[in-house]
C-alpha positions in Angstrom: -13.4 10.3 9.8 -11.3 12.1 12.7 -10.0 14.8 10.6 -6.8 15.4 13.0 -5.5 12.1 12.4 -1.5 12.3 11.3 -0.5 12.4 7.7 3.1 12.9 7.0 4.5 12.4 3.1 8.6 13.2 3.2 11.1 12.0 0.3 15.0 11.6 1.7 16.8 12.0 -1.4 20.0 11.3 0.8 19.2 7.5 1.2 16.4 7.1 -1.7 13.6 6.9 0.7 10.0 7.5 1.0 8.1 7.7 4.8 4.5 7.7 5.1 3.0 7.8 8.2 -0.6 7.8 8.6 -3.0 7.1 11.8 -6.2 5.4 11.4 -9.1 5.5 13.7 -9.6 2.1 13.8 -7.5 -1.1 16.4 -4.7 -2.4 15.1 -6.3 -5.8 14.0 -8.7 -4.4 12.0 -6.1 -1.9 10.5 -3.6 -5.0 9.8 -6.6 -6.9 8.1 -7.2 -4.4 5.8 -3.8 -4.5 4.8 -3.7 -8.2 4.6 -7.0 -9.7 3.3 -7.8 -9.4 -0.7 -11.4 -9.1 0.0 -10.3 -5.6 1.9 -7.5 -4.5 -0.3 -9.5 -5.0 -3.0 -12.4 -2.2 -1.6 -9.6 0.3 -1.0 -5.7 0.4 -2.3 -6.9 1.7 -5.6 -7.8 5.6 -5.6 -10.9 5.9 -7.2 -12.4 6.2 -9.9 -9.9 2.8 -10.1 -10.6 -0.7 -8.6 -8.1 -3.4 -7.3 -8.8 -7.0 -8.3 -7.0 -9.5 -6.8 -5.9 -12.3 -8.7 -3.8 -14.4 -5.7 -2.8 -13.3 -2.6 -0.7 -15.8 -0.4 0.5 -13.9 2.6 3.7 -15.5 3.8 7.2 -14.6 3.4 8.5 -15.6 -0.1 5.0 -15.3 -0.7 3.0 -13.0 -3.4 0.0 -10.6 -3.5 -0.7 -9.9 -7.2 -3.4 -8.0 -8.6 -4.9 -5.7 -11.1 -5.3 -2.1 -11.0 -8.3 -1.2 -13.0 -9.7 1.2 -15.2 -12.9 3.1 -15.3 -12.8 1.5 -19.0 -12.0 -1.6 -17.6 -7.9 -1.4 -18.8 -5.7 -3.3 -16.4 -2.3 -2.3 -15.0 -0.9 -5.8 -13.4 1.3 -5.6 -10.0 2.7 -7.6 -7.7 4.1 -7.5 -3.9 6.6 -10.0 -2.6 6.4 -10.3 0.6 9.4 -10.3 2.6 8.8 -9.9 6.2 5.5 -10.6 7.9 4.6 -10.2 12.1 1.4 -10.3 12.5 -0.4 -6.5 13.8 3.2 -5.9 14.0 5.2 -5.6 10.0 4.4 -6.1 7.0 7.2 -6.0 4.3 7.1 -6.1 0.6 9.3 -5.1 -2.9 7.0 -4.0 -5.1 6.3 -4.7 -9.5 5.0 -3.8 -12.1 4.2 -7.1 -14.2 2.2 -8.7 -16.4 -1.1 -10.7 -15.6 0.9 -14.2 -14.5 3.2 -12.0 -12.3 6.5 -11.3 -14.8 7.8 -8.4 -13.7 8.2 -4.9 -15.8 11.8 -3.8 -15.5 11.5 -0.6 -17.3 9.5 0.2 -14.1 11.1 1.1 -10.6 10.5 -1.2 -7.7 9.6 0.4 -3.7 11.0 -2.4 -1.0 8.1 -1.6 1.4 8.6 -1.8 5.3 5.2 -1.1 6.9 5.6 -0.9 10.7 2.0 -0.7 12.7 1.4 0.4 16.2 -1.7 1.3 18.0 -2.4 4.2 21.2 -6.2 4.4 22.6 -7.5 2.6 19.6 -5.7 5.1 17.2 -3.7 2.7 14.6 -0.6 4.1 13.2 1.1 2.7 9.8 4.8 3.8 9.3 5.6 3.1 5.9 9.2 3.2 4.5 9.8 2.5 0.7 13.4 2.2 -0.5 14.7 2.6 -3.8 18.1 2.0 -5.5 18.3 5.2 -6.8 16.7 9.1 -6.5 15.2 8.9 -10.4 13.0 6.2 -9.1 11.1 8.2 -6.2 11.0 11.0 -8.9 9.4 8.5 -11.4 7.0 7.4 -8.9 6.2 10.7 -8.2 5.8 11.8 -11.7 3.4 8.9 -11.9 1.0 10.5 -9.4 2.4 8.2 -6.6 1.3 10.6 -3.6 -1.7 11.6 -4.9 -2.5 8.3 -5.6 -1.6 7.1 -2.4 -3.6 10.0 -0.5 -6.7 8.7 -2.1 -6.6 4.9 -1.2 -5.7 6.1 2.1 -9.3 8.1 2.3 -10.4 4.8 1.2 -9.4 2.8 3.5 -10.9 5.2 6.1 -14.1 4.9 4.9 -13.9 1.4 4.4 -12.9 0.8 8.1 -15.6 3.4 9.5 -18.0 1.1 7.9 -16.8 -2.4 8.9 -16.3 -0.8 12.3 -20.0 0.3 12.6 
């Protein structure tokens, strides 16, 4: 992995946002398939020692990834993502659940309307994430969760998933 590829992690608590921006050295179509295919999510969105099972992903607007997050002891934690905007290499928009197995959704649990914008320079990829919440106590639930560090590890994921698919 290049290690002086961009990682930025800020929290506006002004307008209840969270921006992730995070280059990949990968193209963009391989980068947008790895967001976008279950049989690639599934190698890398969980951090490890979790796994991701995907249970349906239909990737269209109105449409719905949902999945498992799994334990080491095999315990599942369902989610879902709605998608709500979809260009292909370009965005990739989703509000995000907590839910059961058949995709009911948790309400005790905040939601993160995800706006994934991705770009590409001299086969760097870029991935400009945005997730908006209705109110500041979510983002500060999500990030007593472990939400960042969470995030930081499916990210090093990903990287090594795409180094090996690249090779």
């Amino acid at each position: 992995m290049n290690s002086n590829l961009l990682f930025d992690f800020s929290v506006n608590n002004e307008n209840n946002t969270i921006h992730i921006k995070r280059q990949f050295d990968a193209n963009l179509e391989l980068v947008w398939q790895a967001w976008t295919k279950a049989e690639l999510l599934d190698q890398w969105w969980a951090p490890k020692p979790y796994r991701i099972e995907t249970k349906m992903l239909d990737l269209r607007v109105s449409g719905m990834w949902l999945y498992a997050m799994v334990s080491p002891k095999d315990e599942k934690m369902w989610c879902k993502a709605d998608y709500k905007a979809i260009e292909t290499n370009k965005i990739l928009s989703w509000l995000d659940a907590f839910c059961d197995e058949n995709g009911k959704e948790n309400s005790d649990k905040p939601r993160s309307l995800w706006k994934n914008n991705f770009t590409e320079t001299n086969g760097i990829t870029t991935v400009h994430a945005t997730l908006q919440h209705d109110k500041l106590e979510d983002i500060e639930m999500m990030i007593k969760m472990g939400f960042k560090e969470g995030l930081t590890l499916a990210l090093g994921n990903l990287d090594d998933l795409l180094l090996n698919i690249k090779e």
